[in-house]
Short mmCIF file of the C-alpha atoms (twelve columns), coordinates in Angstrom:
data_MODEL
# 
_entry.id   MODEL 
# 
loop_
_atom_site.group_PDB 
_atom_site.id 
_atom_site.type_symbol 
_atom_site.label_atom_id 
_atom_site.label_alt_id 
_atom_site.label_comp_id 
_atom_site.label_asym_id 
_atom_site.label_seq_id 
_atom_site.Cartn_x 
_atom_site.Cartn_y 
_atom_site.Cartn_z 
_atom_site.pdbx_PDB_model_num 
ATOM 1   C CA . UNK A 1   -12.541 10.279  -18.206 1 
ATOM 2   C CA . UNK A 2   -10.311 7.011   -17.430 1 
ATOM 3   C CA . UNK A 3   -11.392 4.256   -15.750 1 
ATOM 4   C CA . UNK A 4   -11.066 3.657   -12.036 1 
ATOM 5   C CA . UNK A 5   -8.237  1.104   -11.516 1 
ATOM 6   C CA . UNK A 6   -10.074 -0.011  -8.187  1 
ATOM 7   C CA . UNK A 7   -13.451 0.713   -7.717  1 
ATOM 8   C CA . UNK A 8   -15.137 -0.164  -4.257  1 
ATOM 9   C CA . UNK A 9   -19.244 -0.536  -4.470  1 
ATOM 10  C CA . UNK A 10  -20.304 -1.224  -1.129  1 
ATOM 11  C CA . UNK A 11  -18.453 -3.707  0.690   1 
ATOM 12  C CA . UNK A 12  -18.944 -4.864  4.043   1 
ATOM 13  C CA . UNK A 13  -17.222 -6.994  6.397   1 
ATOM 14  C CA . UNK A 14  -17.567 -8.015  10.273  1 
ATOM 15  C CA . UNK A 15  -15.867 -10.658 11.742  1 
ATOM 16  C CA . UNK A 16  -17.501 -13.542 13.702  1 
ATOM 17  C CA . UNK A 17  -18.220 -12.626 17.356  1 
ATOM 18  C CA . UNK A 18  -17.539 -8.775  16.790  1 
ATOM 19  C CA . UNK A 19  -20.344 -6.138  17.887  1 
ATOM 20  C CA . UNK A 20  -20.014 -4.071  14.690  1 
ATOM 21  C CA . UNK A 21  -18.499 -4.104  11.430  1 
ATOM 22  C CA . UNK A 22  -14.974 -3.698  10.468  1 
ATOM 23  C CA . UNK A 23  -15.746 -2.073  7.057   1 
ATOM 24  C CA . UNK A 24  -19.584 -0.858  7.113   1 
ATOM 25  C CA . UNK A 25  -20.770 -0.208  3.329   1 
ATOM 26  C CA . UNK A 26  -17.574 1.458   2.184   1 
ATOM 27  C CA . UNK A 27  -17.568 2.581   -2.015  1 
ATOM 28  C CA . UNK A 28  -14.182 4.408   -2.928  1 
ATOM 29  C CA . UNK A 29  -12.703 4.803   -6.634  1 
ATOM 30  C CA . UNK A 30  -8.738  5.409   -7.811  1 
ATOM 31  C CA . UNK A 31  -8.234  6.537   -10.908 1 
ATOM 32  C CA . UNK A 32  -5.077  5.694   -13.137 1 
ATOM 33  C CA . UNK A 33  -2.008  7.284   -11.677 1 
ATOM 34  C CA . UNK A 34  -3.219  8.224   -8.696  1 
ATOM 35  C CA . UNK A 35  -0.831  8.005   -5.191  1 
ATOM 36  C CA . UNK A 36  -3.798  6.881   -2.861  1 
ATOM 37  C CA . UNK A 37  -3.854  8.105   0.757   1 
ATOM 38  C CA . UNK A 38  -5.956  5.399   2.401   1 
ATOM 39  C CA . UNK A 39  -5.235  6.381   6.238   1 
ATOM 40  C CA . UNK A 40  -7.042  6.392   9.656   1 
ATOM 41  C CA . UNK A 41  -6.589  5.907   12.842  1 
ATOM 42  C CA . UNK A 42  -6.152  2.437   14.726  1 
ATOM 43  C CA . UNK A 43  -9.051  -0.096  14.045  1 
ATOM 44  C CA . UNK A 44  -10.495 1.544   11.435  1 
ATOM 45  C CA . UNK A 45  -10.305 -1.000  9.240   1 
ATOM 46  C CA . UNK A 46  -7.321  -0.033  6.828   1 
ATOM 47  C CA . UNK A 47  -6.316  -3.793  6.926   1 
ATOM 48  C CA . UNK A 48  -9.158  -5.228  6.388   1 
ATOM 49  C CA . UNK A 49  -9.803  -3.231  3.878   1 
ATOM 50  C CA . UNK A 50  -6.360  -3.770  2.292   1 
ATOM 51  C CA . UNK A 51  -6.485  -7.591  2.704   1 
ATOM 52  C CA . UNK A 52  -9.537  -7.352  0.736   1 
ATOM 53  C CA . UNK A 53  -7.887  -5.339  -1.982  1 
ATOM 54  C CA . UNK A 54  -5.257  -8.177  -2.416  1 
ATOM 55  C CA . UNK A 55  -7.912  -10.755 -2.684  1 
ATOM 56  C CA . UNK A 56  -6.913  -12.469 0.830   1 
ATOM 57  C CA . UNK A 57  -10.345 -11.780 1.972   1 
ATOM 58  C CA . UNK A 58  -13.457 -11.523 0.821   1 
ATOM 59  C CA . UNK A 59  -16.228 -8.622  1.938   1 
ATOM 60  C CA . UNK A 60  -19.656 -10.456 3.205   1 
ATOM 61  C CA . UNK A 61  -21.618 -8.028  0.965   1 
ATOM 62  C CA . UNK A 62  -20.592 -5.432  -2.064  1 
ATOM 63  C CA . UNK A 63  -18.018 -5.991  -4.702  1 
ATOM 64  C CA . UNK A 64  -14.508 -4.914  -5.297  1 
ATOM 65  C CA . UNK A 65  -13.021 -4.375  -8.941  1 
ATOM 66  C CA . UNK A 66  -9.106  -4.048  -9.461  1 
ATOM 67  C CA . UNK A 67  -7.731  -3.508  -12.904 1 
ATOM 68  C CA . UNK A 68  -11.253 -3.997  -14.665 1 
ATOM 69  C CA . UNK A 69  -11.665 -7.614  -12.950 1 
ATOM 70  C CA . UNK A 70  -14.021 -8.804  -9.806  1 
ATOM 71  C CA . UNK A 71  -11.803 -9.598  -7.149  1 
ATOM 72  C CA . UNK A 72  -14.161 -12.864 -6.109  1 
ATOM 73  C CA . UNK A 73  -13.988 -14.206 -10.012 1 
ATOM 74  C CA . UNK A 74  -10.402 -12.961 -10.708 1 
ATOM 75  C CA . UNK A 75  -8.453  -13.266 -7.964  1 
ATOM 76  C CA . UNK A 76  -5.763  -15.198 -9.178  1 
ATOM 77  C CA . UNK A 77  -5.088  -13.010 -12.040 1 
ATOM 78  C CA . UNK A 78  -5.457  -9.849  -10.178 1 
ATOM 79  C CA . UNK A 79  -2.402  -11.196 -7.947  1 
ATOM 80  C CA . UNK A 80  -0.073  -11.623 -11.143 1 
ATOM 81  C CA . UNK A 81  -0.723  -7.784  -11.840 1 
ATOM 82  C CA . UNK A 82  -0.449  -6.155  -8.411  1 
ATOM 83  C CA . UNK A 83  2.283   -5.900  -6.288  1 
ATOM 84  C CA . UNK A 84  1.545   -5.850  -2.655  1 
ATOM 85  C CA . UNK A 85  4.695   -5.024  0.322   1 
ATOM 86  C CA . UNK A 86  2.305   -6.174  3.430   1 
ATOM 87  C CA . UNK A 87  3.018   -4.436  6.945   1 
ATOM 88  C CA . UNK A 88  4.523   -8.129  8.235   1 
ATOM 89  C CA . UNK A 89  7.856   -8.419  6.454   1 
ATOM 90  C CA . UNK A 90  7.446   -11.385 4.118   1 
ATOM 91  C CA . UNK A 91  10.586  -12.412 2.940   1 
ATOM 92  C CA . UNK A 92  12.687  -15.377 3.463   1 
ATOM 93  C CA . UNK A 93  15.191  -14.804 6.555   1 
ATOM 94  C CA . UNK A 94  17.697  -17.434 6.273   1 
ATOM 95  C CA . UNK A 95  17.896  -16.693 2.274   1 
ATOM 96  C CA . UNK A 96  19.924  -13.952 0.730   1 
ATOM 97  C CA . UNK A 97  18.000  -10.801 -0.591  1 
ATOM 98  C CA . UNK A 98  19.334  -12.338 -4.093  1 
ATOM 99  C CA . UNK A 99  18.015  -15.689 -3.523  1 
ATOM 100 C CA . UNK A 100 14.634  -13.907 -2.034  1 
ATOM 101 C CA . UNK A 101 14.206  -11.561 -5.026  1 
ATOM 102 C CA . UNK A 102 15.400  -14.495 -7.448  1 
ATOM 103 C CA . UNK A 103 12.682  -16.462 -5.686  1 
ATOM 104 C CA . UNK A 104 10.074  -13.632 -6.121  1 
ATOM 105 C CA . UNK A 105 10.772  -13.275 -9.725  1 
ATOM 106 C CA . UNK A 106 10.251  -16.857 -11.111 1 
ATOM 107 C CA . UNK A 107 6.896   -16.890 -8.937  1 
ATOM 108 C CA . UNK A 108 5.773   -14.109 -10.761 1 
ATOM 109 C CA . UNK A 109 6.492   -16.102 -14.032 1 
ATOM 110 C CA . UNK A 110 9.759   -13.725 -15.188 1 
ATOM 111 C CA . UNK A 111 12.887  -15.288 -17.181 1 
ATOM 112 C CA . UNK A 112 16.440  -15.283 -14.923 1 
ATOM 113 C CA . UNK A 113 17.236  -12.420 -17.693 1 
ATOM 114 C CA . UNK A 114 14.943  -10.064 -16.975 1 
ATOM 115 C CA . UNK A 115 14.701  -10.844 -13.146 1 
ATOM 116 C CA . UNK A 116 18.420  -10.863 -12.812 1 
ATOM 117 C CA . UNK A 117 18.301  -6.895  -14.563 1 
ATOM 118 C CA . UNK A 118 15.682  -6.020  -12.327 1 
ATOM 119 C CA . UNK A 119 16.859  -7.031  -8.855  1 
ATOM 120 C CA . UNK A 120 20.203  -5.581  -10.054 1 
ATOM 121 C CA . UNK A 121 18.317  -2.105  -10.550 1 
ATOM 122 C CA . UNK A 122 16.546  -1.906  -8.088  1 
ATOM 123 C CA . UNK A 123 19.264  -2.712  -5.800  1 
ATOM 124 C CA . UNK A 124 21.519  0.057   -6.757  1 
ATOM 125 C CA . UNK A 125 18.119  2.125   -6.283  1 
ATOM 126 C CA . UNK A 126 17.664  1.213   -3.150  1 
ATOM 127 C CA . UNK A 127 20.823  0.785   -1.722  1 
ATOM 128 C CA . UNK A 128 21.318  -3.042  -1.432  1 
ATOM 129 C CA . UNK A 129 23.808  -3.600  -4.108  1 
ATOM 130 C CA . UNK A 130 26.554  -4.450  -1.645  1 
ATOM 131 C CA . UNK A 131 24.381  -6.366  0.371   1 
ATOM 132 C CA . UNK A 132 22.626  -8.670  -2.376  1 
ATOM 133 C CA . UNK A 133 24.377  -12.021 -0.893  1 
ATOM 134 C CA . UNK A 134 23.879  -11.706 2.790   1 
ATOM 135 C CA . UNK A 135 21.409  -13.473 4.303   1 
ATOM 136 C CA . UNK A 136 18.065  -11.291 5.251   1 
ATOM 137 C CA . UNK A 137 18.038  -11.814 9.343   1 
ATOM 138 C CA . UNK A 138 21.483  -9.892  9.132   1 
ATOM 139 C CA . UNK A 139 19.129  -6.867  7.356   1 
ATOM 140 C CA . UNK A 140 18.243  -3.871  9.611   1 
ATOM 141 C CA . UNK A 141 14.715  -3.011  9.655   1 
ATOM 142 C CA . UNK A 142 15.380  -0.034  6.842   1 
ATOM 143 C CA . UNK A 143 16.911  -2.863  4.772   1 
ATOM 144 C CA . UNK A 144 13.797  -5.311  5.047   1 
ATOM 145 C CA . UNK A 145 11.564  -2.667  4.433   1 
ATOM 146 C CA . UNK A 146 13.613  -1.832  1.175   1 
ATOM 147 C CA . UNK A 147 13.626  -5.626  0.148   1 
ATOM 148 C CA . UNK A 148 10.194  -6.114  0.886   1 
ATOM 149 C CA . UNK A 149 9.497   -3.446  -1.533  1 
ATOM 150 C CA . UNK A 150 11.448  -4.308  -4.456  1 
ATOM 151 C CA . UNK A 151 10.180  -8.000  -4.187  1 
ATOM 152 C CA . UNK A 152 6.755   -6.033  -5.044  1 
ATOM 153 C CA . UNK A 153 7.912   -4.619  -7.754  1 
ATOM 154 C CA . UNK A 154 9.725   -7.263  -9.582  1 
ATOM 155 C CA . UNK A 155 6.804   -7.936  -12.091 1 
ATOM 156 C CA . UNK A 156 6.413   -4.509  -12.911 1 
ATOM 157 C CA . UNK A 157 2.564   -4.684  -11.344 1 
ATOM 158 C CA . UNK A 158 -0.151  -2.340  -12.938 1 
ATOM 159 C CA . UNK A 159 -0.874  -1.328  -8.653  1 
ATOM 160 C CA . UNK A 160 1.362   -1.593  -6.065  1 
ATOM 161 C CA . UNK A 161 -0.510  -1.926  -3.029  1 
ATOM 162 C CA . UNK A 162 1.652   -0.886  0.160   1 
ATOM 163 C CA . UNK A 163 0.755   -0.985  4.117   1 
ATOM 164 C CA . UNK A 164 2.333   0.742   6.414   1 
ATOM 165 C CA . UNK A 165 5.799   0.774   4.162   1 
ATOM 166 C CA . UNK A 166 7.976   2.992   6.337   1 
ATOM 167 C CA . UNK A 167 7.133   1.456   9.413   1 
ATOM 168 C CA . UNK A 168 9.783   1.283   12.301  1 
ATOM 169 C CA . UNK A 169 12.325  2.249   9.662   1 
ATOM 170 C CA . UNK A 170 15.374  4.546   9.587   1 
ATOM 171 C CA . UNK A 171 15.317  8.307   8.518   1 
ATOM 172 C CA . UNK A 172 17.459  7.539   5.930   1 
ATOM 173 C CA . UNK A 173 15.852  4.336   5.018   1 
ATOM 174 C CA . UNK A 174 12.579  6.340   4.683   1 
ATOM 175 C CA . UNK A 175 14.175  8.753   2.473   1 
ATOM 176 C CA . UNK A 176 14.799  6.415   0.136   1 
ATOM 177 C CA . UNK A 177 11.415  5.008   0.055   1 
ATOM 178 C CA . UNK A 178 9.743   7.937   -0.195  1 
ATOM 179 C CA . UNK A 179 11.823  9.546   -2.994  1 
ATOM 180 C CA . UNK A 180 11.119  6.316   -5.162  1 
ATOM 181 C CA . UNK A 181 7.653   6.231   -3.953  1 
ATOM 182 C CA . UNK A 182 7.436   10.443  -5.201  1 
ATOM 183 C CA . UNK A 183 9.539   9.002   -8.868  1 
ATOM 184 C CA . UNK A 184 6.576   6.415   -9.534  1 
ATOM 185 C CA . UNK A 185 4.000   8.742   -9.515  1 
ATOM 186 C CA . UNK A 186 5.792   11.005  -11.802 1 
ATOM 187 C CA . UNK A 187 5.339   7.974   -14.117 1 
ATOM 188 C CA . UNK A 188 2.011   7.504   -13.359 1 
ATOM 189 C CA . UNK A 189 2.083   4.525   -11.528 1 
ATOM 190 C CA . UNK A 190 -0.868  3.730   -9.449  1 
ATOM 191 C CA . UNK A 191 -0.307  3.543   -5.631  1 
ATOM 192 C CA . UNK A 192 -2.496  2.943   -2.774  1 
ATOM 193 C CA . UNK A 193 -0.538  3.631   0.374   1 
ATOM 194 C CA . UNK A 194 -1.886  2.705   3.660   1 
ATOM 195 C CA . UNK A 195 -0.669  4.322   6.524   1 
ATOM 196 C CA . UNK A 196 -1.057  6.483   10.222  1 
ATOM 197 C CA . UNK A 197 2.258   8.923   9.248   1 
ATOM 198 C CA . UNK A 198 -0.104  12.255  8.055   1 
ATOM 199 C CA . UNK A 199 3.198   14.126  7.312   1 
ATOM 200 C CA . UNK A 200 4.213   11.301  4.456   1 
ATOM 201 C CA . UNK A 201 0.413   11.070  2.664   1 
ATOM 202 C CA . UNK A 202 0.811   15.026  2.723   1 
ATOM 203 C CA . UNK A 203 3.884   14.608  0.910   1 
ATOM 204 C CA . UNK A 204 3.096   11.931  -1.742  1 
ATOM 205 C CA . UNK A 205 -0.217  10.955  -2.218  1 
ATOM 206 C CA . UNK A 206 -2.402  13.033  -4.947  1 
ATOM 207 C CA . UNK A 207 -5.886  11.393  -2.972  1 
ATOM 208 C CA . UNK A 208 -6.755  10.830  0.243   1 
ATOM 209 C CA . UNK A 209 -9.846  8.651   1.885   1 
ATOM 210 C CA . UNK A 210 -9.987  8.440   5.567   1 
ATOM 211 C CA . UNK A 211 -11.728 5.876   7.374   1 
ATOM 212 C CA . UNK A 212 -13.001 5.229   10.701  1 
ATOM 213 C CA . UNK A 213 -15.238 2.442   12.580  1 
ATOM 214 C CA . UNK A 214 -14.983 1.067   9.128   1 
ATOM 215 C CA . UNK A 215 -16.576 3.890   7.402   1 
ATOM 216 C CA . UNK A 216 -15.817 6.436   4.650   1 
ATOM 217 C CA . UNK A 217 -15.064 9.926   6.518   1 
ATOM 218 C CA . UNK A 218 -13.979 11.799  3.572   1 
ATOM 219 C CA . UNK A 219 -11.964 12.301  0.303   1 
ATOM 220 C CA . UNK A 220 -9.959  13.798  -1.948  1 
ATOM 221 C CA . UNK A 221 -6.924  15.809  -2.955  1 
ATOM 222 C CA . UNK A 222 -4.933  16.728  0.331   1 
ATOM 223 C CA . UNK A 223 -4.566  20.348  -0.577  1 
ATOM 224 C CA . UNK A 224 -8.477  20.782  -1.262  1 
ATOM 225 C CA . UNK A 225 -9.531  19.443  1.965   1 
ATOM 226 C CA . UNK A 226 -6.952  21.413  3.921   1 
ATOM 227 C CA . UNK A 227 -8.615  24.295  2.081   1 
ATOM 228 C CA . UNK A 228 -12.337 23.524  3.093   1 
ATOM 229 C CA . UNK A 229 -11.070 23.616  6.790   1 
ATOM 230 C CA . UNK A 230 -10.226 27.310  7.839   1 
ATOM 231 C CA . UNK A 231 -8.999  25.889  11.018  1 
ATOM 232 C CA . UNK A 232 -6.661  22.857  9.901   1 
ATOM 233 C CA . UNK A 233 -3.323  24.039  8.304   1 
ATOM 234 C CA . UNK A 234 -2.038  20.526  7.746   1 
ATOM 235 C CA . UNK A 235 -3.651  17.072  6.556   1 
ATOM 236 C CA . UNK A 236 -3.319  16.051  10.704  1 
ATOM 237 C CA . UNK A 237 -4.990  18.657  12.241  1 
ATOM 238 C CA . UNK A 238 -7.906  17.730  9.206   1 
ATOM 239 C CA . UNK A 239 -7.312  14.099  10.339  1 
ATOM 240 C CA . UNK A 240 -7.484  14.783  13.557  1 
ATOM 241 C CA . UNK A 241 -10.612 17.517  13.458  1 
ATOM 242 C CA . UNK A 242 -12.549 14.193  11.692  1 
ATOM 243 C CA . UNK A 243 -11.773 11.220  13.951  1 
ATOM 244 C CA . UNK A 244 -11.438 12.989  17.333  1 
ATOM 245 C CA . UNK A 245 -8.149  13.065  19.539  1 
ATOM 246 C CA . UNK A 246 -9.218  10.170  21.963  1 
ATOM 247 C CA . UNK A 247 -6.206  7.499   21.632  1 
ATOM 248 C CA . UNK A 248 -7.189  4.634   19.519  1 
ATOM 249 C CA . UNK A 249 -5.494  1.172   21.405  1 
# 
Protein backbone atom coordinates (compact mmCIF):
# COMPACT_ATOMS: atom_id res chain seq x y z
CA UNK A 1 0.00 0.00 0.00
CA UNK A 2 1.68 3.59 -0.73
CA UNK A 3 2.23 6.01 1.61
CA UNK A 4 -0.13 8.83 2.47
CA UNK A 5 1.29 12.04 0.89
CA UNK A 6 -0.51 14.06 3.79
CA UNK A 7 -1.46 12.45 6.73
CA UNK A 8 -3.51 14.45 9.44
CA UNK A 9 -3.25 12.84 13.23
CA UNK A 10 -5.31 14.91 15.29
CA UNK A 11 -4.95 18.46 14.91
CA UNK A 12 -6.69 21.09 16.60
CA UNK A 13 -6.96 24.69 16.36
CA UNK A 14 -9.18 27.61 18.01
CA UNK A 15 -8.45 30.99 17.74
CA UNK A 16 -8.05 33.43 20.69
CA UNK A 17 -11.40 34.77 21.97
CA UNK A 18 -13.52 32.14 19.92
CA UNK A 19 -16.20 29.88 21.86
CA UNK A 20 -15.18 26.67 20.05
CA UNK A 21 -12.68 25.32 17.85
CA UNK A 22 -12.11 25.94 14.27
CA UNK A 23 -10.68 22.44 13.55
CA UNK A 24 -11.67 20.05 16.63
CA UNK A 25 -9.33 16.78 16.52
CA UNK A 26 -9.47 16.31 12.77
CA UNK A 27 -7.10 12.98 11.30
CA UNK A 28 -7.52 12.63 7.39
CA UNK A 29 -4.97 10.71 4.96
CA UNK A 30 -4.36 11.25 0.86
CA UNK A 31 -2.79 8.80 -0.77
CA UNK A 32 -0.46 9.32 -3.93
CA UNK A 33 -2.50 10.45 -6.86
CA UNK A 34 -5.39 11.15 -5.31
CA UNK A 35 -7.77 14.46 -6.50
CA UNK A 36 -8.86 15.39 -2.83
CA UNK A 37 -12.37 16.78 -2.26
CA UNK A 38 -11.86 18.71 0.97
CA UNK A 39 -15.35 20.73 0.98
CA UNK A 40 -17.96 22.06 3.49
CA UNK A 41 -20.00 24.54 4.07
CA UNK A 42 -19.07 28.19 5.32
CA UNK A 43 -16.97 28.24 8.62
CA UNK A 44 -16.17 24.93 8.70
CA UNK A 45 -12.84 25.36 8.82
CA UNK A 46 -11.58 24.48 5.17
CA UNK A 47 -9.11 27.47 5.54
CA UNK A 48 -7.86 26.90 8.46
CA UNK A 49 -7.34 23.75 7.73
CA UNK A 50 -5.68 24.58 4.38
CA UNK A 51 -3.45 27.33 5.88
CA UNK A 52 -2.24 24.67 8.06
CA UNK A 53 -1.51 22.35 5.19
CA UNK A 54 0.80 25.08 3.64
CA UNK A 55 2.63 25.52 6.84
CA UNK A 56 1.19 29.24 7.42
CA UNK A 57 -0.24 28.04 10.59
CA UNK A 58 0.34 25.85 13.03
CA UNK A 59 -2.52 23.44 14.86
CA UNK A 60 -2.36 24.00 18.90
CA UNK A 61 -2.38 20.18 19.29
CA UNK A 62 -1.82 17.02 16.71
CA UNK A 63 0.60 16.85 13.89
CA UNK A 64 0.45 17.24 10.19
CA UNK A 65 2.86 15.26 7.73
CA UNK A 66 3.16 16.37 3.93
CA UNK A 67 5.41 14.47 1.62
CA UNK A 68 6.93 12.23 4.52
CA UNK A 69 8.05 15.52 6.55
CA UNK A 70 6.42 17.26 9.89
CA UNK A 71 5.05 20.36 8.83
CA UNK A 72 6.37 22.18 12.33
CA UNK A 73 10.17 20.74 11.62
CA UNK A 74 9.99 21.00 7.77
CA UNK A 75 8.21 23.71 6.81
CA UNK A 76 10.50 25.38 4.71
CA UNK A 77 11.19 22.44 2.63
CA UNK A 78 7.69 21.33 2.38
CA UNK A 79 7.03 24.89 0.64
CA UNK A 80 9.77 24.18 -2.15
CA UNK A 81 7.71 20.92 -3.03
CA UNK A 82 4.08 22.07 -2.94
CA UNK A 83 2.43 24.35 -4.95
CA UNK A 84 -0.34 26.25 -3.36
CA UNK A 85 -3.00 28.86 -5.73
CA UNK A 86 -4.63 30.53 -2.38
CA UNK A 87 -8.38 31.84 -2.70
CA UNK A 88 -6.82 35.73 -2.50
CA UNK A 89 -5.19 36.22 -5.88
CA UNK A 90 -1.49 36.59 -5.12
CA UNK A 91 0.18 37.87 -7.92
CA UNK A 92 1.84 41.05 -8.70
CA UNK A 93 -0.75 43.63 -10.37
CA UNK A 94 1.30 46.26 -11.83
CA UNK A 95 3.79 43.39 -13.29
CA UNK A 96 3.18 41.46 -16.44
CA UNK A 97 1.99 37.74 -16.09
CA UNK A 98 5.67 37.17 -17.69
CA UNK A 99 7.44 39.20 -15.22
CA UNK A 100 5.02 37.50 -12.37
CA UNK A 101 5.67 33.92 -13.54
CA UNK A 102 9.47 34.88 -14.26
CA UNK A 103 9.38 36.14 -10.69
CA UNK A 104 7.73 32.89 -9.38
CA UNK A 105 10.19 30.72 -11.06
CA UNK A 106 13.60 32.03 -9.75
CA UNK A 107 11.88 31.98 -6.14
CA UNK A 108 11.35 28.53 -6.52
CA UNK A 109 15.14 28.15 -7.35
CA UNK A 110 14.53 27.23 -11.40
CA UNK A 111 17.16 28.36 -14.23
CA UNK A 112 15.60 31.24 -16.87
CA UNK A 113 15.78 27.97 -19.26
CA UNK A 114 13.60 25.87 -17.79
CA UNK A 115 11.26 28.65 -16.32
CA UNK A 116 11.15 30.43 -19.60
CA UNK A 117 9.80 26.66 -21.27
CA UNK A 118 7.47 26.35 -18.61
CA UNK A 119 5.59 29.66 -18.45
CA UNK A 120 5.64 29.36 -22.27
CA UNK A 121 3.62 25.95 -21.85
CA UNK A 122 1.60 26.59 -19.68
CA UNK A 123 0.52 29.68 -21.29
CA UNK A 124 -0.53 28.19 -24.50
CA UNK A 125 -2.38 25.68 -21.99
CA UNK A 126 -4.12 28.02 -20.47
CA UNK A 127 -4.79 30.52 -22.82
CA UNK A 128 -2.44 33.45 -21.91
CA UNK A 129 0.01 33.23 -24.67
CA UNK A 130 -1.16 36.46 -26.24
CA UNK A 131 -1.46 38.07 -23.11
CA UNK A 132 2.06 37.17 -21.46
CA UNK A 133 3.25 41.05 -21.54
CA UNK A 134 0.28 42.90 -20.25
CA UNK A 135 0.25 43.97 -17.03
CA UNK A 136 -2.03 41.69 -14.48
CA UNK A 137 -4.72 44.55 -13.23
CA UNK A 138 -5.73 44.59 -17.05
CA UNK A 139 -6.51 40.49 -16.38
CA UNK A 140 -10.21 39.51 -16.00
CA UNK A 141 -10.94 37.48 -13.08
CA UNK A 142 -10.81 34.05 -15.41
CA UNK A 143 -7.33 35.30 -16.38
CA UNK A 144 -6.01 35.79 -12.67
CA UNK A 145 -7.39 32.71 -11.69
CA UNK A 146 -5.45 31.01 -14.66
CA UNK A 147 -2.16 32.91 -13.67
CA UNK A 148 -2.50 32.24 -10.20
CA UNK A 149 -2.50 28.69 -11.09
CA UNK A 150 0.32 28.28 -13.32
CA UNK A 151 2.53 30.37 -10.87
CA UNK A 152 1.74 27.09 -8.64
CA UNK A 153 2.86 24.97 -10.86
CA UNK A 154 6.04 26.37 -12.09
CA UNK A 155 8.26 24.04 -9.86
CA UNK A 156 6.57 21.09 -10.87
CA UNK A 157 5.39 20.55 -6.92
CA UNK A 158 4.92 16.86 -5.65
CA UNK A 159 1.03 18.52 -4.23
CA UNK A 160 -0.64 21.24 -5.50
CA UNK A 161 -2.75 22.54 -2.91
CA UNK A 162 -5.74 24.72 -4.40
CA UNK A 163 -8.65 26.85 -2.53
CA UNK A 164 -11.46 27.77 -3.95
CA UNK A 165 -9.68 27.82 -7.68
CA UNK A 166 -12.71 28.60 -9.84
CA UNK A 167 -14.00 31.17 -7.77
CA UNK A 168 -15.94 34.18 -9.37
CA UNK A 169 -14.54 32.98 -12.67
CA UNK A 170 -15.91 32.68 -16.22
CA UNK A 171 -17.62 29.50 -17.71
CA UNK A 172 -15.11 29.32 -20.06
CA UNK A 173 -12.35 30.21 -17.76
CA UNK A 174 -13.55 27.29 -15.56
CA UNK A 175 -13.46 25.00 -18.38
CA UNK A 176 -10.13 25.38 -18.76
CA UNK A 177 -9.25 24.84 -15.25
CA UNK A 178 -11.08 22.03 -14.78
CA UNK A 179 -9.99 20.11 -17.92
CA UNK A 180 -6.25 20.63 -16.76
CA UNK A 181 -7.21 19.97 -13.28
CA UNK A 182 -9.10 16.31 -14.81
CA UNK A 183 -5.34 15.89 -17.18
CA UNK A 184 -3.22 15.96 -13.80
CA UNK A 185 -4.87 13.34 -12.24
CA UNK A 186 -4.62 11.18 -15.21
CA UNK A 187 -0.89 11.58 -14.38
CA UNK A 188 -1.26 10.96 -11.01
CA UNK A 189 -0.63 14.10 -9.61
CA UNK A 190 -1.75 14.67 -6.13
CA UNK A 191 -4.45 17.38 -5.60
CA UNK A 192 -6.25 18.62 -2.67
CA UNK A 193 -8.99 20.92 -3.87
CA UNK A 194 -10.86 23.00 -1.49
CA UNK A 195 -14.03 24.19 -2.40
CA UNK A 196 -18.24 24.87 -1.82
CA UNK A 197 -19.02 24.04 -5.89
CA UNK A 198 -20.44 20.09 -5.17
CA UNK A 199 -21.02 19.78 -8.98
CA UNK A 200 -16.97 20.33 -9.69
CA UNK A 201 -15.62 17.78 -6.63
CA UNK A 202 -18.29 15.35 -8.30
CA UNK A 203 -16.55 15.80 -11.41
CA UNK A 204 -12.82 15.62 -10.49
CA UNK A 205 -11.93 14.58 -7.28
CA UNK A 206 -11.36 10.60 -6.70
CA UNK A 207 -11.85 11.44 -2.48
CA UNK A 208 -13.90 13.43 -0.68
CA UNK A 209 -13.78 14.59 3.28
CA UNK A 210 -16.39 16.94 4.42
CA UNK A 211 -16.08 19.03 7.33
CA UNK A 212 -18.17 20.97 9.55
CA UNK A 213 -17.79 23.04 13.00
CA UNK A 214 -14.29 21.94 12.34
CA UNK A 215 -14.95 18.33 12.39
CA UNK A 216 -14.57 15.26 10.14
CA UNK A 217 -18.26 14.40 8.77
CA UNK A 218 -17.28 11.79 6.40
CA UNK A 219 -15.11 10.30 3.57
CA UNK A 220 -14.36 8.76 0.67
CA UNK A 221 -14.85 8.07 -3.01
CA UNK A 222 -17.84 10.32 -4.28
CA UNK A 223 -19.56 7.51 -6.06
CA UNK A 224 -19.48 5.15 -2.83
CA UNK A 225 -21.02 7.59 -0.60
CA UNK A 226 -23.70 8.56 -3.09
CA UNK A 227 -24.31 4.81 -3.02
CA UNK A 228 -24.68 4.38 0.87
CA UNK A 229 -27.45 7.13 0.64
CA UNK A 230 -30.67 5.67 -1.09
CA UNK A 231 -32.04 9.09 -0.91
CA UNK A 232 -29.11 11.41 -2.30
CA UNK A 233 -28.59 11.04 -6.13
CA UNK A 234 -25.79 13.58 -6.26
CA UNK A 235 -22.66 14.47 -3.95
CA UNK A 236 -25.05 17.84 -2.84
CA UNK A 237 -27.99 16.35 -1.80
CA UNK A 238 -25.22 13.87 0.37
CA UNK A 239 -23.62 17.24 1.34
CA UNK A 240 -26.48 18.69 2.09
CA UNK A 241 -28.33 15.49 3.99
CA UNK A 242 -24.87 15.80 6.40
CA UNK A 243 -24.54 19.50 7.27
CA UNK A 244 -28.23 20.55 7.25
CA UNK A 245 -29.81 23.24 4.81
CA UNK A 246 -29.72 26.21 7.37
CA UNK A 247 -27.59 29.05 5.45
CA UNK A 248 -24.14 29.25 6.76
CA UNK A 249 -23.18 33.43 6.86
Amino acid sequence: MNEPIVRIQSITKQYKGSSQPAINDLSLQILPGSVFGLLGPNGAGKSTLVMMLCGLMRPDTGSIHLLGMDTKEKGAAIRKRIGVAPQEIALFPTLTAMENLVYFGKMYGLDIHTINKRIADHLEIFGLADKSHKRVHTFSGGMKRRLNLIAALLHDPGLLILDEPTAGVDTQSRNILLDFLISLKEKNISIIYSSHLLEEAEKICTHIAIIDEGRLVTEGVPAALIEKHADCPSLESLFLKLTGKHIRD
